[in-house]
C-alpha positions as CSV (number, residue, x, y, z in Angstrom):
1,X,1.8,-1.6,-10.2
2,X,0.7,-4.6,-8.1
3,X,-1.9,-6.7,-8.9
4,X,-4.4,-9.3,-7.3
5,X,-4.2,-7.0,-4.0
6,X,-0.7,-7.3,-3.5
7,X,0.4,-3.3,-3.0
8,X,-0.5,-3.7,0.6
9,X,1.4,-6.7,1.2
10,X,4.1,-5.4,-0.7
11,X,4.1,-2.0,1.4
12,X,4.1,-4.0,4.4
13,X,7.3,-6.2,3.6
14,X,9.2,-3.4,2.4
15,X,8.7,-1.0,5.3
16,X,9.3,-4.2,7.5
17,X,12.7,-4.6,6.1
18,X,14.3,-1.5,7.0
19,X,14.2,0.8,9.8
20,X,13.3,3.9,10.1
21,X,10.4,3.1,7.7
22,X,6.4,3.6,7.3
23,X,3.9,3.7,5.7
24,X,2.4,7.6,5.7
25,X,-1.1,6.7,4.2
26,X,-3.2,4.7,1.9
27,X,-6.3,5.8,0.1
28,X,-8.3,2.5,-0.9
29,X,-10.9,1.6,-3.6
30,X,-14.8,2.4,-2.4
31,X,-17.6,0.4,-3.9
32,X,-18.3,0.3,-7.7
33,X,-14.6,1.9,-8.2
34,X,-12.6,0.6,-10.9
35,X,-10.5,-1.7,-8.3
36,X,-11.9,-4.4,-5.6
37,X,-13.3,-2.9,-2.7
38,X,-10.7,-2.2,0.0
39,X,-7.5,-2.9,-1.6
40,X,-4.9,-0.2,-2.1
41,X,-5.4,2.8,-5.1
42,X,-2.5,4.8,-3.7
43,X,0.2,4.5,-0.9
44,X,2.5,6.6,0.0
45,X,5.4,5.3,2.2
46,X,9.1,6.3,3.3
47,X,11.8,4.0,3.7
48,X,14.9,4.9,5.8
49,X,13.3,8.3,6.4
């Protein structure tokens, strides 16, 4: 669990420190959902394949 908006961030510096790594997808809070608008609900990403 990240907060303050940090999941993306997070995602980025992980998949950035491997290869072979990605980020597949990431579904993102819409208006008047119970996160800010735009940052990261769920991620799903693959690290060294």
């Amino acid at each position: 669990m990240f907060r303050d908006g940090k999941a993306e961030e997070a995602l980025n510096y992980y998949t950035s420190l491997m290869e072979d790594s990605e980020i597949k997808s990431i579904v993102r809070y819409g208006a008047n959902e119970a996160g800010e608008e735009g940052t990261v609900m769920e991620a799903v990403f693959s690290l060294k394949g």
